[in-house]
C-alpha positions in Angstrom: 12.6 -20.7 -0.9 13.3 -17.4 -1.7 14.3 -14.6 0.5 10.8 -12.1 -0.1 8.7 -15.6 0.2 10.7 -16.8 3.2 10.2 -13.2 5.4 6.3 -13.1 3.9 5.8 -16.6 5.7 6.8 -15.2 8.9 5.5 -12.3 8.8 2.0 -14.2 8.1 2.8 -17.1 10.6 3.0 -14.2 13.3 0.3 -12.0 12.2 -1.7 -10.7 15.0 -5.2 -11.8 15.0 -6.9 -8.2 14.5 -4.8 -7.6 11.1 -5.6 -11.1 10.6 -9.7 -10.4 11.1 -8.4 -7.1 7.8 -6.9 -9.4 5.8 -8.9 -12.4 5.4 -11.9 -9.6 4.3 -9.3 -8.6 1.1 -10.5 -9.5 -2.1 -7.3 -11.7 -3.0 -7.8 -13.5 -0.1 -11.4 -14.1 -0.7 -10.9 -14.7 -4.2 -8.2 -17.4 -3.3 -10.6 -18.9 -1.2 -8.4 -18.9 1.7 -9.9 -20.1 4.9 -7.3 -19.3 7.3 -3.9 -17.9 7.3 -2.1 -21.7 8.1 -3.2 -22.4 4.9 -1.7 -19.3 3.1 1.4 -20.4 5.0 1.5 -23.4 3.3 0.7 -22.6 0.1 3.1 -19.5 0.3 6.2 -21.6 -1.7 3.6 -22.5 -4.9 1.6 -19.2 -5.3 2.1 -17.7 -8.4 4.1 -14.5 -8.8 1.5 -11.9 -9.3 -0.9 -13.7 -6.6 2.0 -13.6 -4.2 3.1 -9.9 -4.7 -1.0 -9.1 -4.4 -1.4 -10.7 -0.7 2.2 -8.9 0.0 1.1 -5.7 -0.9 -2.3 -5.6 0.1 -1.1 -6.8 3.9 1.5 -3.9 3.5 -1.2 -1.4 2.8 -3.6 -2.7 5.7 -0.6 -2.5 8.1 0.2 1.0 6.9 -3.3 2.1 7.4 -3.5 0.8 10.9 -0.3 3.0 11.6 -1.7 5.7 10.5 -4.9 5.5 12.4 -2.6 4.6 15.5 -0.5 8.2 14.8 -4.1 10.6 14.4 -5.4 8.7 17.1 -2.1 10.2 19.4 -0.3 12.5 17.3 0.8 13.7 20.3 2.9 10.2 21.7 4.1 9.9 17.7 5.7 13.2 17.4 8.6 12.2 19.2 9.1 9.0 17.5 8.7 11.0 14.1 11.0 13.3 15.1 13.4 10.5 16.2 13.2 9.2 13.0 14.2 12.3 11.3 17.3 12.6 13.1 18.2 8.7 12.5 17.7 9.4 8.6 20.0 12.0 8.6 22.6 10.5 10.6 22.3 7.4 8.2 22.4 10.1 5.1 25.7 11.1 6.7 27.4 8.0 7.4 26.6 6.7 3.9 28.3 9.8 2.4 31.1 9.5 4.5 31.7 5.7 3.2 31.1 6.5 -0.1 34.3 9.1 0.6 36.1 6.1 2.0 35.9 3.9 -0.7 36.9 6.5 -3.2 40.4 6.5 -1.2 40.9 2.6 -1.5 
């Protein structure tokens, strides 16, 4: 199985129910006739390409908007985190220029 299919079966065998009760309302999965997400599961190995990247994508956008709602509902509790996140980009900006420097040595 391939790797994107392989991580796409977890993340849907350990989809919390309330993402669960947004995705099964999406118009792939209604169109697919899916009944529950077991049976996506299953079928995740056979599902054409394009059918595939359309469940992926439209779980990633119902999980983004769900974060979203979670940061305006408490911008105040996400500011840190944000912030946090920031700083770790940076740092990880850094480091990767100061490898690239180390391999131009070897």
């Amino acid at each position: 199985m391939e790797p994107k299919r392989y991580y796409f079966k977890l993340e849907m065998e350990q989809l919390p129910d309330d993402v669960w009760q947004q995705f099964k309302y999406s118009d792939i999965v209604k169109t697919m006739k899916f009944q529950d997400k077991l049976e996506i599961v299953d079928q995740i190995e056979t599902l054409p390409e394009p059918i595939f990247d359309n469940l992926k994508q439209t779980l990633r956008t119902i999980r983004d908007e769900n974060f979203f709602k979670l940061i305006k509902a408490n911008p105040d509790k996400f500011q840190w985190f944000l912030a946090c996140s920031v700083a770790v980009s940076e740092e990880d900006r850094r480091l990767e220029e100061l490898e690239n420097e180390a391999w131009k040595d070897l």
